[in-house]
MARPAMAR-383855 format. One line per 4 residues: number of its first residue (from 1); their letters; for each residue x, z, y of N, C-alpha, C. Coordinates in Angstrom, 2 decimals, always signed. Layout:
<nodes>
NUM	A	X,Z,Y,X,Z,Y,X,Z,Y | ...
</nodes>
This chain:
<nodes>
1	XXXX	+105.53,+137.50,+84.64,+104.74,+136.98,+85.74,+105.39,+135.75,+86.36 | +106.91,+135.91,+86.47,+107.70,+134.23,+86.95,+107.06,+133.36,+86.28 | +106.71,+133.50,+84.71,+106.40,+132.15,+84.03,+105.14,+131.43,+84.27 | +104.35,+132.43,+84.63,+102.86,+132.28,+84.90,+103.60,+131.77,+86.40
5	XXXX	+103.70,+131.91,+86.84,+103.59,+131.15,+88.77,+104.47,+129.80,+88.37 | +105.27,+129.50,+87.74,+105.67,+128.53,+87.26,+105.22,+127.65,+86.53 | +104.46,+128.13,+86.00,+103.60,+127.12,+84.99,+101.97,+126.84,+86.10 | +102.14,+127.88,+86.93,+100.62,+127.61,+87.87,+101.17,+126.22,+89.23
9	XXXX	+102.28,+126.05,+89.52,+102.77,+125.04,+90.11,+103.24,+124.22,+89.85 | +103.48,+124.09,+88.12,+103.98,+123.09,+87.55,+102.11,+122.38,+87.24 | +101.41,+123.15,+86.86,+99.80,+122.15,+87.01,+99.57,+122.12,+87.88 | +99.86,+122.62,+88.68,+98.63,+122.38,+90.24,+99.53,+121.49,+91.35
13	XXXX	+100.60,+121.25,+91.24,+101.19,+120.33,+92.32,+102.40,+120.14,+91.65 | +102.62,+119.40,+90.25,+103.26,+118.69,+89.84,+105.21,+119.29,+89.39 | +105.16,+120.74,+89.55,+106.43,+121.37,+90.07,+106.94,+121.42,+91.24 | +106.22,+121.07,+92.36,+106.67,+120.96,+93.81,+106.57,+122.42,+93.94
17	XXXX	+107.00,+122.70,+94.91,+106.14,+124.03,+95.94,+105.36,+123.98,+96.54 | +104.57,+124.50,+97.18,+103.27,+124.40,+97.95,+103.43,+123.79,+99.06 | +104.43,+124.15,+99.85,+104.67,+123.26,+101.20,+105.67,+121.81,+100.78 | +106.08,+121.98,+99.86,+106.44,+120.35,+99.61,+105.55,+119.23,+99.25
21	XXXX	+104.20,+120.05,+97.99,+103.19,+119.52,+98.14,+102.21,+118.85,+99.42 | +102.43,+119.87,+100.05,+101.35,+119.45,+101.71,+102.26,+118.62,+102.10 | +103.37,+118.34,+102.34,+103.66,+117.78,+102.74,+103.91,+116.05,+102.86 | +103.49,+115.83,+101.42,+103.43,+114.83,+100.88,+101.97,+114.26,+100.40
25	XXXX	+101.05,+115.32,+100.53,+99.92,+114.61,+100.28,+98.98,+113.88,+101.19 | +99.28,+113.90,+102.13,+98.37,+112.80,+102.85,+99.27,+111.47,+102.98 | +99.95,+110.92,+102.60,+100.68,+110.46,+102.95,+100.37,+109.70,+100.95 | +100.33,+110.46,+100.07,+100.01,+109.92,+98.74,+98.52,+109.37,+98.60
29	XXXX	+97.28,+110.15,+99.40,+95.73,+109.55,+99.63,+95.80,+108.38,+100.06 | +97.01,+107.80,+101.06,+96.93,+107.20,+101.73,+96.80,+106.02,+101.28 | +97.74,+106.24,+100.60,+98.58,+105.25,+99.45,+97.60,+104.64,+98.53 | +97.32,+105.43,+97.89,+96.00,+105.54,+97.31,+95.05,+104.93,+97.25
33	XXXX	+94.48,+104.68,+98.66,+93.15,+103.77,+99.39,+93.71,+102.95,+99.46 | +94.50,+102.79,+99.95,+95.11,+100.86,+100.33,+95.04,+100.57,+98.71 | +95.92,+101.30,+97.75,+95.64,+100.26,+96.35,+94.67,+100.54,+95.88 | +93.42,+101.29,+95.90,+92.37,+100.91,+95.81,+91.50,+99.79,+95.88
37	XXXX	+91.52,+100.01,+97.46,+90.88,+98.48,+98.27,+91.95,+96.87,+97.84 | +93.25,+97.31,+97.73,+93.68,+96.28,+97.49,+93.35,+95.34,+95.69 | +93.36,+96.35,+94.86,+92.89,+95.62,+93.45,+91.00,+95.81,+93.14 | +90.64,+96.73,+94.20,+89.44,+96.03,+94.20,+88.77,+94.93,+94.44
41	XXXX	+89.43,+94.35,+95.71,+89.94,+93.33,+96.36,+89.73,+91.93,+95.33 | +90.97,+92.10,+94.78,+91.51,+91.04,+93.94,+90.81,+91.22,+92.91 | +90.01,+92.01,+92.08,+88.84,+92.41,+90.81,+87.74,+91.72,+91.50 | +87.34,+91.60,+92.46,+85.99,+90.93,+93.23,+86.60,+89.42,+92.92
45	XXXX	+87.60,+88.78,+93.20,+87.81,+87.58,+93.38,+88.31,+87.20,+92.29 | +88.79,+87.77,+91.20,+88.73,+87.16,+89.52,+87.05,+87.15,+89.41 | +86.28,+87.80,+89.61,+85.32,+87.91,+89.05,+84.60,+86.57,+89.28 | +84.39,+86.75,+90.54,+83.93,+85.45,+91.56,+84.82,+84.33,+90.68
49	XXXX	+85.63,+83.87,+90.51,+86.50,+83.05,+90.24,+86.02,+82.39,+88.79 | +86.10,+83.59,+88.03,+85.13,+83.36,+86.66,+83.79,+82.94,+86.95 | +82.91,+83.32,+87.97,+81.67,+82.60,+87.65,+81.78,+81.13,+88.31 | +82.43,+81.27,+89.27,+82.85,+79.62,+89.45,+83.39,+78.70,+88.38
53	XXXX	+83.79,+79.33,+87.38,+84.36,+78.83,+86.27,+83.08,+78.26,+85.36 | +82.81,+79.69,+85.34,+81.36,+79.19,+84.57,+80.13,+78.76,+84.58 | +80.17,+78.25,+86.29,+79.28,+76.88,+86.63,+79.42,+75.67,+86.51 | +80.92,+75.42,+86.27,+81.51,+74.59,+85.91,+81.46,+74.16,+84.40
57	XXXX	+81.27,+75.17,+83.61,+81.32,+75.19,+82.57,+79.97,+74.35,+81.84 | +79.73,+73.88,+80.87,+78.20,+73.26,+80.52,+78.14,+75.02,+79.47 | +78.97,+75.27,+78.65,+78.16,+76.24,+77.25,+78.09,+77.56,+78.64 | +78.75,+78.44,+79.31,+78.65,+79.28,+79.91,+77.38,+79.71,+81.08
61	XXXX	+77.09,+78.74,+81.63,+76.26,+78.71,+82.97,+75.13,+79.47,+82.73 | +74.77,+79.74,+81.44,+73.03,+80.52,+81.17,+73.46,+81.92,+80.48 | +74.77,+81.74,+79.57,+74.91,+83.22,+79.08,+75.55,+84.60,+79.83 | +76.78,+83.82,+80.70,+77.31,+85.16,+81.21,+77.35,+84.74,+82.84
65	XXXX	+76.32,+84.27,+83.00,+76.37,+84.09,+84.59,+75.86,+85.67,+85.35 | +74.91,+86.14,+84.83,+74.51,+87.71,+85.54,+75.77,+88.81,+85.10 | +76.13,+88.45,+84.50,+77.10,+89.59,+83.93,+78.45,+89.33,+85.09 | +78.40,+88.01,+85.04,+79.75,+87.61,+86.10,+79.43,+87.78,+87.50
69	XXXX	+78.14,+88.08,+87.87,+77.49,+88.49,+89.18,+77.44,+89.93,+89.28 | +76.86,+90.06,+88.45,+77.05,+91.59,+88.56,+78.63,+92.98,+88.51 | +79.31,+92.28,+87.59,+80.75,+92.23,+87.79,+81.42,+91.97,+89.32 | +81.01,+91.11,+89.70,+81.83,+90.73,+91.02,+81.25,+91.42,+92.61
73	XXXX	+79.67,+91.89,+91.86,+79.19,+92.30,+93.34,+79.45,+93.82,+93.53 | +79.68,+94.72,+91.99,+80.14,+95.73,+91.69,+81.44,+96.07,+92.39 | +82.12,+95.02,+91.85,+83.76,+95.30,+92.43,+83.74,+95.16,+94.08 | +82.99,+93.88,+94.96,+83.14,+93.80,+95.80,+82.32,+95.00,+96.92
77	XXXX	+81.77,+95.66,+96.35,+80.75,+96.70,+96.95,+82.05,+97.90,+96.82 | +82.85,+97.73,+95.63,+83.83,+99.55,+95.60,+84.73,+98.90,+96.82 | +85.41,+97.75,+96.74,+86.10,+97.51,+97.81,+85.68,+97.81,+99.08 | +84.69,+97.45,+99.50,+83.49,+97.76,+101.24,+83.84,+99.24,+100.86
81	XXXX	+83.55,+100.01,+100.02,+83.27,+101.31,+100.03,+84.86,+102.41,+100.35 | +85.41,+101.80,+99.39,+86.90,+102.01,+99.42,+87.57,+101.79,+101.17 | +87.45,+100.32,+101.46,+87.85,+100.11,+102.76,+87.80,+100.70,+104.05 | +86.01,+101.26,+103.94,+85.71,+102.38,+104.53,+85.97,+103.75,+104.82
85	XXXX	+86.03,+104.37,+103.56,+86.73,+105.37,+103.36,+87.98,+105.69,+104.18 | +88.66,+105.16,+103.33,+90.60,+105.22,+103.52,+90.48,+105.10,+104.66 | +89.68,+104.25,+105.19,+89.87,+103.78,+107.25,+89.32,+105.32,+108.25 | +88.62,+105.61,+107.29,+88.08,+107.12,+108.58,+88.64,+108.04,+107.50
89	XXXX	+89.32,+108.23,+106.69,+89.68,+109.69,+106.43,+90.85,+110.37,+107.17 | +91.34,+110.75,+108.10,+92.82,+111.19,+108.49,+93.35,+112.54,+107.83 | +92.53,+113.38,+107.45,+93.28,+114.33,+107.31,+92.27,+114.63,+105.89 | +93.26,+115.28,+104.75,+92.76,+116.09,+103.48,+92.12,+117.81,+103.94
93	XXX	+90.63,+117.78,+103.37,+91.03,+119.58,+103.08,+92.18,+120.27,+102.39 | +92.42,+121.53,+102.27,+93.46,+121.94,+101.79,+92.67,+122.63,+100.24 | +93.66,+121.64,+98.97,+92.48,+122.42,+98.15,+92.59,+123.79,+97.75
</nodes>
């Protein structure tokens, strides 16, 4: 039965213990959302960046202009969404 509770905390919270786990997980969500929002962030503005590219461009401007819009409004919508989030969540349920 040791091996089984050992192997049930080695999947479920990484080999921590349960209160070392809690203790560290809001504090890892946290973490979390900021690099979320932060390379979502920066994925919106390559994107953007590329279609500026490819207005510039003469062969590009008709083939991957929706794709580069749609790409960039994608990313910039998870970022809003992301930003949101992380900003009102304070506390995790306990799973």
């Amino acid at each position: 039965m040791k091996v089984l509770g050992r192997a049930k905390a080695l999947l479920l919270y990484g080999g921590l213990t349960r209160e070392q786990y809690d203790r560290i997980r809001l504090d890892v969500s946290k973490r979390n959302g900021h690099d979320l929002v932060l390379y979502a962030s920066i994925g919106a503005g390559v994107f953007f960046a590329l279609l500026a590219i490819a207005q510039m461009s003469q062969g590009m401007q008709t083939a991957n202009q929706w794709i580069y819009i749609g790409a960039g409004l994608s990313m910039l919508a998870l970022a809003v969404v992301a930003n949101r989030v992380s900003a009102t969540k304070t506390r995790l349920p306990s799973p």
